[in-house]
N, C-alpha and C positions, 0 to 999 in steps of 0.2 A: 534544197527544194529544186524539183525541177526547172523553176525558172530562171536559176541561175544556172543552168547547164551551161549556154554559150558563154557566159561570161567567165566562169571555170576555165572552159574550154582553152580560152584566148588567154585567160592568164596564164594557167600551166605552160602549154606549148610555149608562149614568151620567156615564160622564165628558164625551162628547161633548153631552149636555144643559148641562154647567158652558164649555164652549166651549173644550176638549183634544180633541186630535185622537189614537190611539192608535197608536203600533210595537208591534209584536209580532216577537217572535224565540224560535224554542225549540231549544232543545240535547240534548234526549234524554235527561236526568238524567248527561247529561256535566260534570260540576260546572266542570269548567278550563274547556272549553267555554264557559261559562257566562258568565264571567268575560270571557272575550274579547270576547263581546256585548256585558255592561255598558261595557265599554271603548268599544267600537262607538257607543252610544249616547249615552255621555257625550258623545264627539266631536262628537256633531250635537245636542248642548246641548241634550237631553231638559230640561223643568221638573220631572221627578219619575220613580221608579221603583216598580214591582211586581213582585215577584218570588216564583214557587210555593215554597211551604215555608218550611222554620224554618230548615234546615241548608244553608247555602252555605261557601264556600272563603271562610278568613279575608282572600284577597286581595281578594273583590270584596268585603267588608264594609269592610275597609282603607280601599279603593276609594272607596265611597261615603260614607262619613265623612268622610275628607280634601276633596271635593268638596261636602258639605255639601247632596247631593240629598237634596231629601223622598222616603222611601224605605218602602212596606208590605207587609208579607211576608202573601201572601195563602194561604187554604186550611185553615192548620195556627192551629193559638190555643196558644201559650206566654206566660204571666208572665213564662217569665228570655228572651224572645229577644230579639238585638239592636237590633232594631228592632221598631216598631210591630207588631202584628201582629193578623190579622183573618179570622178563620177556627172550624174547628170541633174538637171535643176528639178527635184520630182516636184516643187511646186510651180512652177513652170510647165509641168509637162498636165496638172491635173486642167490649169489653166486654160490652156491651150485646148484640150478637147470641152472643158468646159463652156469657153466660148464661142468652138464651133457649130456647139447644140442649139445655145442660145442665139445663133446669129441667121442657124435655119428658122427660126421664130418659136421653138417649143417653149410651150410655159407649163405645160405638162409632165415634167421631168422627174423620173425615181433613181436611185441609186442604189449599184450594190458594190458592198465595199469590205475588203477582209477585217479582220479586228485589225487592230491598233496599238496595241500593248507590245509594248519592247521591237515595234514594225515603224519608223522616223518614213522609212520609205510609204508606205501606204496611208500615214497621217497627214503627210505634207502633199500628195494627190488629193487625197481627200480635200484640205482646207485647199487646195487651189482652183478642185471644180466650184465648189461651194461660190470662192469669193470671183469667179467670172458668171457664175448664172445670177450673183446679186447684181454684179453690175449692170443685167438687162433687168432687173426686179423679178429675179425668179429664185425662189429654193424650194429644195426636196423636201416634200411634206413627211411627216415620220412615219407614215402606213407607208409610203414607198422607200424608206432606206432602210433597205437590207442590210446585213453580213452577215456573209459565212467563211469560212476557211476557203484556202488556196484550193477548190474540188470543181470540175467540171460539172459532178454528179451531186453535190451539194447548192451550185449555185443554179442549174438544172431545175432542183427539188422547189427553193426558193424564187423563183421565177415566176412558175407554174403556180405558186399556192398565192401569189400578187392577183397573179390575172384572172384567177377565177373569180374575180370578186366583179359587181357590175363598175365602178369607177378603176380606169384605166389611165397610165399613162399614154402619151404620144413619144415621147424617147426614152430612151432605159444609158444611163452612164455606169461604167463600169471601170473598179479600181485596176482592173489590168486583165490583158487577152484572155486568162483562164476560166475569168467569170463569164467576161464576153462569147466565150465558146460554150458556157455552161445554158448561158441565155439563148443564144443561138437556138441549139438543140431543144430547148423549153420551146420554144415559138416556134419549130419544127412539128412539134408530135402537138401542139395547143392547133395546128395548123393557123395561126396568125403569121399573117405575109411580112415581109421584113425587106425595106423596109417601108413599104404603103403602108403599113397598118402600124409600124412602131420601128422609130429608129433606133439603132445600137452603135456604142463605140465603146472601144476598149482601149489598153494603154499597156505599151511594150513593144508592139508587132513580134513577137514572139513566130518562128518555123511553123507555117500552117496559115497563119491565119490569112494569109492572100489568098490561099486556096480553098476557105469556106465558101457556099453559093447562099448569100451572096459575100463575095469579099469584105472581109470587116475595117472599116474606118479606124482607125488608133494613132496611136502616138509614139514613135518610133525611138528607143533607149537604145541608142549604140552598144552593148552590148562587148563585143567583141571588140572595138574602140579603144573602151576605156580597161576593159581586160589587158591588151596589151602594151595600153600608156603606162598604167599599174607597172606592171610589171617591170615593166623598161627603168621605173624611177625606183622602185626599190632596189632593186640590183643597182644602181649607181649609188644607194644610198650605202648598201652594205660594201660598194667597195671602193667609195672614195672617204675622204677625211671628211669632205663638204658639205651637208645631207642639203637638199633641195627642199626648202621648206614652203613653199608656194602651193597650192593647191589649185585643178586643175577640172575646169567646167567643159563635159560634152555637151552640147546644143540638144535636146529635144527636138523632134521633130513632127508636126502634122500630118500625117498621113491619109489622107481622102480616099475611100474607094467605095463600097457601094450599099452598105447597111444603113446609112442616114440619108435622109429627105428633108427637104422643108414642108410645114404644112400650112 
């Protein structure tokens, strides 16, 4: 998916600096899916794999154990995960804008947030706005938690069909930049002002979204960071005897700019 373009990005170029060449294959959070690929690429005697997230199907962990590939589960940062792993605290990070919402005073708060199935990454957002707006005694009523898929023009559609209703939020939380730009553009053409009339944040800071009017507030996922920490530890893993089994946590980060208000 597009959101992982820089993170791609940073990996490849890293590793092709250490003189790996990269396959890439994606499944669509089809987790079996998944698993046929790793198959796939065993076959053509990969030196090492990467793989999004913490949660895959025990058979391609099976899989990769019994084969004894150098294996780092990129994105997500877990202590108990299977493998190495090198990424950032997504529940941390839902947190973090979670309680920035709650801290401007909204008790009025909706979410929209992608599914969840076979997504560790967008579950663990989720439970971490959730559990910082409880902590001011606030949750998302269920006429305002959306999902839709990863669409500018789906989360757009779904915005739009909230606010026509007479009961309104005052912040709108968003599982990552792509909704938040989806939202955006709804509260453009709704002509609802942003953010006097409803705050927005999102979570990634994803290429663009400093330059929406107005700037979107989110949560900043190093990105390219952890693409080429990745990187760097796999390659020492396929070529020393020693494999680095520690895994390895990017900081999230709060980013302030100018879709949220207090009210």
């Amino acid at each position: 998916h597009a959101i992982f373009a820089e993170l791609i990005q940073s990996f490849s170029e890293a590793i092709e600096d250490r003189g790996f060449t990269i396959l890439l294959a994606s499944h669509g959070y089809e987790l079996q899916r998944e698993y046929v690929l790793v198959r796939k690429m065993l076959e053509h005697r990969v030196d090492g794999m990467a793989l999004i997230g913490i949660e895959h199907e025990a058979e391609t962990f099976g899989l990769l154990e019994r084969q004894g590939v150098p294996t780092v589960l990129l994105w997500n940062y877990s202590e108990q995960s299977t493998f190495t792993s090198i990424g950032s605290d997504n529940f941390h990070a839902g947190w973090l804008i979670g309680r920035h919402i709650a801290k401007l005073n909204h008790t009025r708060v909706a979410g929209i947030f992608p599914p969840i199935k076979g997504n560790d990454r967008a579950a663990e957002r989720r439970k971490g706005v959730e559990c910082a707006l409880a902590e001011f005694g606030v949750r998302i009523p269920a006429e305002w938690d959306l999902e839709t898929p990863y669409s500018v023009g789906a989360a757009k559609d779904a915005v739009l069909q909230m606010m026509a209703h007479e009961e309104r939020p005052t912040a709108l939380v968003c599982g990552n930049d792509v909704l938040a730009w989806g939202a955006l553009h709804a509260f453009s053409k709704a002509g609802i002002r942003v953010p006097d009339e409803i705050s927005v944040s999102g979570i990634g800071d994803f290429k663009g979204s400093r330059d929406f009017e107005p700037a979107l507030t989110t949560v900043r996922i190093p990105a390219r960071q952890i693409g080429a920490k990745a990187a760097r530890r796999i390659a020492e893993d396929i070529t020393s005897a020693n494999r680095n089994a520690m895994s390895e946590r990017v900081v999230p980060e709060l980013i302030v700019r100018r879709t949220c208000a207090p009210v």
